[in-house]
Every structure is written in structure tokens, then in C-alpha cells.
C-alpha positions as CSV (number, residue, x, y, z in Angstrom):
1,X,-49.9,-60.3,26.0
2,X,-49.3,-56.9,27.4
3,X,-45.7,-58.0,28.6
4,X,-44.8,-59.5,24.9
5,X,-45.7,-56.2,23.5
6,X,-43.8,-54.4,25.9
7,X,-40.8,-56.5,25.3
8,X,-41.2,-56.3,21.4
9,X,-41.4,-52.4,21.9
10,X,-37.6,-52.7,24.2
11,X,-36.1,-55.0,21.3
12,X,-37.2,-52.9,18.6
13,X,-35.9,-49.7,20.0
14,X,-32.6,-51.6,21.5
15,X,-32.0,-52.5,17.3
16,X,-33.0,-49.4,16.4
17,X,-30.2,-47.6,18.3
18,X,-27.7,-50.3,17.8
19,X,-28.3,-49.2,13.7
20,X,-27.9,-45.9,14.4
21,X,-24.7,-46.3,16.2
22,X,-23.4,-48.8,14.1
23,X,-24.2,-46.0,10.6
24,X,-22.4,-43.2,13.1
25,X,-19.5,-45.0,13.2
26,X,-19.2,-45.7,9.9
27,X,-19.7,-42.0,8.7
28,X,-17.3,-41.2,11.5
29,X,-14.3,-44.4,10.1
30,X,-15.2,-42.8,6.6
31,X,-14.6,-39.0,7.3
32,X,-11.4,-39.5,9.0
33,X,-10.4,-42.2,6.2
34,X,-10.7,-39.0,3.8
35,X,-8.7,-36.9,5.7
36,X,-6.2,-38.9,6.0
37,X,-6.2,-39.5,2.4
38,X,-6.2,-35.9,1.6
39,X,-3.5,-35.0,4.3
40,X,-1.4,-38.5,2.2
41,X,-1.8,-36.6,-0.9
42,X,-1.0,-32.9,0.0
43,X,2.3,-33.6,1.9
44,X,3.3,-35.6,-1.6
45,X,1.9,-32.5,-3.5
46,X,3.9,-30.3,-1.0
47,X,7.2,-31.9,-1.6
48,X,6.6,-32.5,-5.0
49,X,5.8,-28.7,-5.3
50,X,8.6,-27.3,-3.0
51,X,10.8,-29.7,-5.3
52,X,9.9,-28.0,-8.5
53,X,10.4,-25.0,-6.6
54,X,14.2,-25.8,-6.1
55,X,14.6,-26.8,-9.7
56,X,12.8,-23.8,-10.8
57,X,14.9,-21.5,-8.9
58,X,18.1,-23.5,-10.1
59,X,17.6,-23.2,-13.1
60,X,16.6,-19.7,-13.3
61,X,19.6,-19.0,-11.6
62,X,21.6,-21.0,-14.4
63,X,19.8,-19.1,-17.0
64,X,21.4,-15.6,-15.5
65,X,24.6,-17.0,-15.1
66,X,24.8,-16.1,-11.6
67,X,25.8,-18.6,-8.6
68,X,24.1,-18.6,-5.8
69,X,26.6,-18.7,-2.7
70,X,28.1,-15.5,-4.4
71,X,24.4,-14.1,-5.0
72,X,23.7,-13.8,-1.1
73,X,26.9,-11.8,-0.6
74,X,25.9,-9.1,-2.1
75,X,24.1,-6.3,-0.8
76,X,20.1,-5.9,-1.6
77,X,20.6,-2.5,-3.5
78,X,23.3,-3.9,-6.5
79,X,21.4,-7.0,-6.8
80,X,18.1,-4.7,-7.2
81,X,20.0,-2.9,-10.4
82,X,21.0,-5.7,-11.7
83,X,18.5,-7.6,-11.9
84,X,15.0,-7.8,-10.0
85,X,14.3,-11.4,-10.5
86,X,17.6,-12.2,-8.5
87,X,16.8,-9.4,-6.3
88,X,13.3,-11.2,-5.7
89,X,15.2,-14.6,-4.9
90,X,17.4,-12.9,-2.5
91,X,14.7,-11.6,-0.6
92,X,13.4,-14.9,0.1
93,X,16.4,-15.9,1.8
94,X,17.4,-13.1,3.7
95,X,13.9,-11.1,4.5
96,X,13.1,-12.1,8.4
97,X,9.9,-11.0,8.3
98,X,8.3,-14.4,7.6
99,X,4.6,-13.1,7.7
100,X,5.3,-10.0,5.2
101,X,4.7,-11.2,1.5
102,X,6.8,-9.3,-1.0
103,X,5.9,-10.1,-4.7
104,X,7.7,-9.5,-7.8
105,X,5.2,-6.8,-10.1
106,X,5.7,-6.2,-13.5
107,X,4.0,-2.9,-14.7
108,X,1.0,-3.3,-17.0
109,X,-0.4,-0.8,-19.2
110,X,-2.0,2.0,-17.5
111,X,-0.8,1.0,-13.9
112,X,1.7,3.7,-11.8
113,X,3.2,2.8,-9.1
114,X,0.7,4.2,-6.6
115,X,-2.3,1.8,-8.3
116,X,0.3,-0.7,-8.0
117,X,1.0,-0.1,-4.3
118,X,-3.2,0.2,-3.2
119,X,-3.4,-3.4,-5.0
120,X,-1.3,-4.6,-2.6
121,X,-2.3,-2.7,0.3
122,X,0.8,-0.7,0.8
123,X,1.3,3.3,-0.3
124,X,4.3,5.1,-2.3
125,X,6.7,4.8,0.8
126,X,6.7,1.0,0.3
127,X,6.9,1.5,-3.7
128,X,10.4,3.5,-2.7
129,X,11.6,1.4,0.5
130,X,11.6,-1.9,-1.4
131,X,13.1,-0.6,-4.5
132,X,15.9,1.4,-3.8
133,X,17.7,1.5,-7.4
134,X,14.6,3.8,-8.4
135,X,15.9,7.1,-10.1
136,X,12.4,8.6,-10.7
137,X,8.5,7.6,-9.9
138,X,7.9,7.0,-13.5
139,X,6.5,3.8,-14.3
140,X,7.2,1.8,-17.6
141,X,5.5,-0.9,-19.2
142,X,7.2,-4.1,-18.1
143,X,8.9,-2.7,-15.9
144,X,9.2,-4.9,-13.2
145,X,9.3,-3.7,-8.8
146,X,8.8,-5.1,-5.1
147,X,6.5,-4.4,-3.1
148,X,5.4,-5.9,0.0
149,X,1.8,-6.5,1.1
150,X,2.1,-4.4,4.2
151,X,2.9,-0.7,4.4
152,X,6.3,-0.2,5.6
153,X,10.0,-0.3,4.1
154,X,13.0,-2.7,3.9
155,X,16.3,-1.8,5.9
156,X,19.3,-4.3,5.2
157,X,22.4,-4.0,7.8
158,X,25.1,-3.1,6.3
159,X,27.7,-1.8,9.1
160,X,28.7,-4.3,12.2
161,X,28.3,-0.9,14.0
162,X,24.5,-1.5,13.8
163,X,22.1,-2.0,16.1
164,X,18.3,-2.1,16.8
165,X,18.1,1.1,18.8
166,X,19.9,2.6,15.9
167,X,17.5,1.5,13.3
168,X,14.8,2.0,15.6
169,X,15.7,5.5,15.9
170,X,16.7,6.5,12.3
171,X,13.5,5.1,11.1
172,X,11.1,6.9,14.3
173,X,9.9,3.2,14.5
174,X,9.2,1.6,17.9
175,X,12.1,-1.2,18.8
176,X,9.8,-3.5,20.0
177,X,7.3,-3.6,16.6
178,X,10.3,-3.7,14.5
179,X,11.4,-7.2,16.4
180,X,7.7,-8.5,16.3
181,X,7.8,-8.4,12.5
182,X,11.2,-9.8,12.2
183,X,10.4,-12.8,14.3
184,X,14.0,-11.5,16.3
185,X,13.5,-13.3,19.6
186,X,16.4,-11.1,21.0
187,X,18.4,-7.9,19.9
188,X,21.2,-9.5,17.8
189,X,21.5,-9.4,13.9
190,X,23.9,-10.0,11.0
191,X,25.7,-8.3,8.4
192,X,23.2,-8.7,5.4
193,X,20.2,-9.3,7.2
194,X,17.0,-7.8,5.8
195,X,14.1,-6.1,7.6
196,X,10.8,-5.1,7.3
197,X,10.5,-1.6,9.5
198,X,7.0,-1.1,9.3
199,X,5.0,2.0,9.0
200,X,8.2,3.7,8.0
201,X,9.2,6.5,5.7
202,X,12.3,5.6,3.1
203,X,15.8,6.9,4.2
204,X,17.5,5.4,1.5
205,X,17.1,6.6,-2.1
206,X,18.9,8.3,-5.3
207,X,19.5,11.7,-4.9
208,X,17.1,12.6,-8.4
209,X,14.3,10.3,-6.4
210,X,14.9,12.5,-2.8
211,X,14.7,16.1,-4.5
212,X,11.0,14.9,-5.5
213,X,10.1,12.7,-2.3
214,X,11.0,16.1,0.0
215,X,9.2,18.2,-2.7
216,X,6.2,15.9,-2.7
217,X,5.9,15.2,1.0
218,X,4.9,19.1,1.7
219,X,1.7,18.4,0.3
220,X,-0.9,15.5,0.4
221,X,-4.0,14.8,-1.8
222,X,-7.7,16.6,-0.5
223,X,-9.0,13.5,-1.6
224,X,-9.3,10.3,-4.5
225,X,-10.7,11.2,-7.3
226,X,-10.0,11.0,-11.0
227,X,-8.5,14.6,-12.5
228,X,-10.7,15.6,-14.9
229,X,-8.8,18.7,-15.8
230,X,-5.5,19.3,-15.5
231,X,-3.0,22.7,-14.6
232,X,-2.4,24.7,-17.7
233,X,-4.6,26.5,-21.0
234,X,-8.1,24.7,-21.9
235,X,-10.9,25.9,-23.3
236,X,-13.6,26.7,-20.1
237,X,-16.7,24.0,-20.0
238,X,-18.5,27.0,-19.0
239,X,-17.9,29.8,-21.4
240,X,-16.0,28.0,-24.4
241,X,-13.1,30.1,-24.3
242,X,-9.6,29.6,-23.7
243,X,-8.0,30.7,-21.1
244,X,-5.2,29.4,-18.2
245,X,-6.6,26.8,-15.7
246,X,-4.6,27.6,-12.6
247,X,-6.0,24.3,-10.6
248,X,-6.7,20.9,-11.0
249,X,-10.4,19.4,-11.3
250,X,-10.6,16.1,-8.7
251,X,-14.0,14.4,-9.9
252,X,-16.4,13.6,-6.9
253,X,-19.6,12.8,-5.4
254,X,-21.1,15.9,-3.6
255,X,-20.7,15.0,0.0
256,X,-17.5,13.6,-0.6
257,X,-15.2,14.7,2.3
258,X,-12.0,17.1,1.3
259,X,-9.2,17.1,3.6
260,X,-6.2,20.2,4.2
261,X,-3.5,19.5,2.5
262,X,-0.9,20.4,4.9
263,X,-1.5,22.0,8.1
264,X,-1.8,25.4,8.4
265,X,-4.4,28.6,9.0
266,X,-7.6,29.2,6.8
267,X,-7.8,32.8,5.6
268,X,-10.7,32.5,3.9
269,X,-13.9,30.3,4.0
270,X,-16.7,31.2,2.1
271,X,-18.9,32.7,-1.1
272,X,-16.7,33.4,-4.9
273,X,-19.1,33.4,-7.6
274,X,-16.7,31.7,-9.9
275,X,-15.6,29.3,-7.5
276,X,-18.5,28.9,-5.4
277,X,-17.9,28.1,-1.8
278,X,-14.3,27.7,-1.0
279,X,-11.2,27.9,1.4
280,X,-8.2,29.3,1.4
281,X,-5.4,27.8,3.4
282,X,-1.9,29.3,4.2
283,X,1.2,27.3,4.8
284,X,4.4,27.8,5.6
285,X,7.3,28.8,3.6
286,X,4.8,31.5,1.6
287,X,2.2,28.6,0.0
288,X,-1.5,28.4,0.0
289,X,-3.7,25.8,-1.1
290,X,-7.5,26.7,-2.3
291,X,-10.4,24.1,-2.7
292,X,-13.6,25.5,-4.5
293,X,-17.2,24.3,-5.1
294,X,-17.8,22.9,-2.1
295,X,-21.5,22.0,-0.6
296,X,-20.3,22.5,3.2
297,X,-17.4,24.3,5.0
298,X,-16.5,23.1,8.3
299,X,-14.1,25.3,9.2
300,X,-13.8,29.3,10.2
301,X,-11.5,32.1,9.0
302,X,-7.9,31.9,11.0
303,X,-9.0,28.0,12.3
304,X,-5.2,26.8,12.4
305,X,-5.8,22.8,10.6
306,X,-3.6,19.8,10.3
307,X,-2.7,17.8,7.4
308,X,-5.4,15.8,6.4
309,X,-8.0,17.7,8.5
310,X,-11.7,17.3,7.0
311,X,-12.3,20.7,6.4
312,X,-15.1,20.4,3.7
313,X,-17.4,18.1,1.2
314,X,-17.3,18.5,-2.0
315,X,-20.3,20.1,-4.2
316,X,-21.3,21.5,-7.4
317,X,-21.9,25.5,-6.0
318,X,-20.2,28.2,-8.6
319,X,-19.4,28.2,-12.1
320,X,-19.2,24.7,-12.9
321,X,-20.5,22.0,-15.1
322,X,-20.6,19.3,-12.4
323,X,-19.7,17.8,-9.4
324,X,-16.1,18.0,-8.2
325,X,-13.3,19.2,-6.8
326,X,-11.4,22.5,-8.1
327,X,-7.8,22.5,-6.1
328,X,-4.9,24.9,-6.4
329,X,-1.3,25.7,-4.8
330,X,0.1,28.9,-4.9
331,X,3.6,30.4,-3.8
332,X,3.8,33.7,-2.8
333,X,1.0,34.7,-4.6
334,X,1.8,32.6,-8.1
335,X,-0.2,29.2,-9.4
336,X,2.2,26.2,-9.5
337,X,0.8,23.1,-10.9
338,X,-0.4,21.3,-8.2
339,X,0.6,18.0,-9.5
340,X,4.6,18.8,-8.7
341,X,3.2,17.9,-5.5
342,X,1.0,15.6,-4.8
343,X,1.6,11.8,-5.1
């Protein structure tokens, strides 16, 4: 009796395994049935889409009257001022940097092009590198620009004469990174070609646009922040009376870090009863930058500081109604409106 239950026990625990197997290897026959479904069904959807893709771009190319053999002879730059949507296309075909996204942006109301550029994840040196028809930094409703999703610029070759050690060198850009994000296996490239150069500065731009970007590149910002009052006459929140604001206001949290401006030697860091606690920066070429109502200083008098130094946090100390950041340029002695500077 002892042996029959032992050898029920076996058999029941022999079919017991044999269901379990037999329900893994269905679950197993069913999952890869569904992949292979869905992998069926997405290279359809793929063609279907890269299809509609084609006859998209066909016929937005019919709708412009423009053919498209003659479209990729021209240069990057007249195609740009002719018309962006074409200049958009181009790109597809003749940007080598295959892991770079560039999309075509059309300005909504209350964008610039530097909220535009943080949306993507690039800066105002992109803005101008992938735009090069740009006359100003003005940005117009509808208005539609480039930009890629890296920071960096686009350099198309335009002389036979040029090479990657030229480029390299005109843009202060490592060779080496410059083929990694073109995907250039060796040193040669073609009339036309477009790159990405990336983490570089724009070489190429209007002569209206270069007046400002060599202007502008003196200075950078202390920090983000919305201006809550601007350079020029207002009435004080203080007192109530009018009187010339020589400064902009940068709203902050107290303990928000402020950076220098541009490098250069503090000449003054400490107590104005107005401005509370505040430095004083010289520069070269005559200018000084001043940040007031701070809650810390972290720097000394004649400390020489580089651009984008931390040299305080912002506070509420002084004459003021709250929190934030007061910041001036001067030149030789006379208020300029800081925002001729900054980006």
C-alpha cells in the first residue's frame, strides 16, 4: 500500500510538471507569434510611411515650383533666403551628421529665438549657425528658422581648397569630434557637403547681424531671471517718484547664484545703502559691470574673476521692494542699457 501511494505521488507530480511545461511553451509560441505580428505590421507601416513621405516631399516640391536635381546644387545660404521649407529639405539630403536632428520652427507668439533655442537644447550660437540669411535677432510671428537639437553650428564646403584641418582650425573645433559627428570614416569631403561643427561659435553671418554678435559677446548674463524693470525713467517702487533707472532688475530667489559678466578685477565689494550689498567689476576697454542687493559676496576687492565666475547670491539687502537682481554696465563712467549687451 505504501509503494502505490508512493507511485501515485511520482505520477501526479510527473503530470504536474508535464502541464507546466506544456502552458510555458505555449505562452512562450504566443509571445513570439505577437512579435512577429507586430514586427509584420511596422515594416508595412514603415514603408507605407517613408512612401507618403516621398509623395509628401514631391509634392511640396511641385507646389514651389522648384525641381529637385537643381535644388541640391545650390548652396545652403540662397536656399535659406528663399525659402526655409526648401532649405529644411535640403538639409535632409546633404547634413552628414545623421544623429543631429535639425527641425523646421515657426515662431509663436511670445517666443525669441533664445526660448526657441533652450527648447531644443541648443543656445543663440546655433540660432545664428543654422540660419545664416538672418539680418537681425529679432523674432517675428511666423517666422519660420532651423535649429538643431545639439549646440553647435552648420559649415557647408564651398571651395575644393577645403579641408578638415582647415575647418577644424577656423572654427577652434577638435578634427577628430568634428568627423565623429559627421559619421566621416576618413578625411575626404565634397563640394556642398554640410556639417555639423559642434560646440562652435558662427563665422558666417550678415554684416548688420556681426556688428551685434561682437557687441553682445563682451558681456554674458549674471543669471536667468525674468527683468522686472527695465533701463530708462520709472517711477521708484520705493519712493514713488520718477526718476532714471540706470540698471536692469533680474527677478530671483535669494540664494540664487550671480555670475561676472566678463572677466575682470572687482573694485568694490560691499555695503551701499541704496543698493545694499554689491560689486563692482572693471573690464577692459573702460567698462564696469555692478550687481546690487545681494545676500553673500564671495569675492574680495582687486580679486581678478573670469566670465561666468560665481561671485555672489542674490538677496533682498538695500532699498528694495523684493528679491532680485539689480545689474548695470557702465563705460567710462556713463550707464548704458545693459540690454545692448546681453543675449
Amino acid at each position: 500500500m505504501k509503494d502505490y501511494l508512493i507511485q501515485k505521488k511520482k505520477e501526479i507530480k510527473t503530470d504536474i510538471s508535464f502541464k507546466r511545461i506544456l502552458i510555458v511553451s505555449l505562452i512562450i509560441i504566443f509571445v513570439i507569434s505577437i512579435v512577429c505580428i507586430s514586427l509584420f505590421l511596422s515594416s508595412k507601416e514603415s514603408i507605407a510611411l517613408s512612401s507618403l513621405k516621398e509623395e509628401k516631399l514631391a509634392n511640396l516640391i511641385k507646389e514651389k515650383g522648384q525641381n529637385l536635381n537643381e535644388l541640391f546644387k545650390d548652396n545652403y545660404t540662397d536656399v535659406c533666403k528663399r525659402d526655409k521649407e526648401l532649405a529644411y529639405i535640403y538639409l535632409q539630403k546633404k547634413l552628414k551628421a545623421g544623429n543631429i536632428a535639425v527641425v523646421l520652427h515657426k515662431i509663436k507668439l511670445g517666443e525669441n529665438f533664445w526660448t526657441v533655442a533652450r527648447k531644443y537644447g541648443a543656445n543663440i550660437d546655433t540660432v545664428i549657425g543654422c540660419n545664416p540669411e538672418l539680418d537681425d535677432l529679432k523674432a517675428r510671428l511666423n517666422q519660420e528658422i532651423i535649429i538643431s537639437n545639439k549646440i553647435g553650428v552648420l559649415h557647408q564646403v564651398l571651395e575644393k581648397e577645403e579641408t578638415l584641418d582647415l575647418i577644424a582650425e577656423l572654427y577652434k573645433v577638435d578634427k577628430e569630434k568634428i568627423k565623429k559627428v559627421n559619421n566621416l570614416k576618413n578625411e575626404k569631403i565634397n563640394i556642398l557637403d554640410m556639417l555639423f561643427i559642434p560646440g562652435a561659435k558662427p563665422v558666417y553671418m550678415s554684416d548688420n547681424l556681426r556688428q551685434l554678435y561682437v557687441k553682445r559677446s563682451m558681456f554674458r548674463s549674471p543669471l536667468c531671471g525674468t527683468y522686472t524693470s527695465l533701463f530708462g525713467t520709472r517711477t521708484h517702487p520705493v519712493t514713488g517718484e520718477k526718476h532714471g533707472h540706470k540698471a536692469v532688475d533680474i527677478r530671483a530667489k535669494i540664494g540664487t547664484w550671480v555670475g561676472a559678466s566678463a572677466e575682470g578685477v572687482v573694485v568694490f565689494a560691499g555695503w551701499d545703502d541704496n543698493l545694499g550689498y554689491y560689486i563692482k567689476i572693471q573690464h577692459k576697454d573702460g567698462y564696469t559691470s555692478v550687481y546690487g542687493h545681494l545676500s553673500k559676496i564671495y569675492v574680495r576687492p582687486w580679486q581678478k574673476v573670469r566670465s561666468g565666475q560665481l561671485i555672489a547670491k542674490t538677496g533682498n539687502s538695500g532699498r528694495t521692494t523684493g528679491p532680485h537682481l539689480h545689474f548695470a554696465i557702465y563705460k567710462n563712467g556713463v550707464a548704458l542699457n545693459p540690454l545692448n549687451f546681453l543675449w
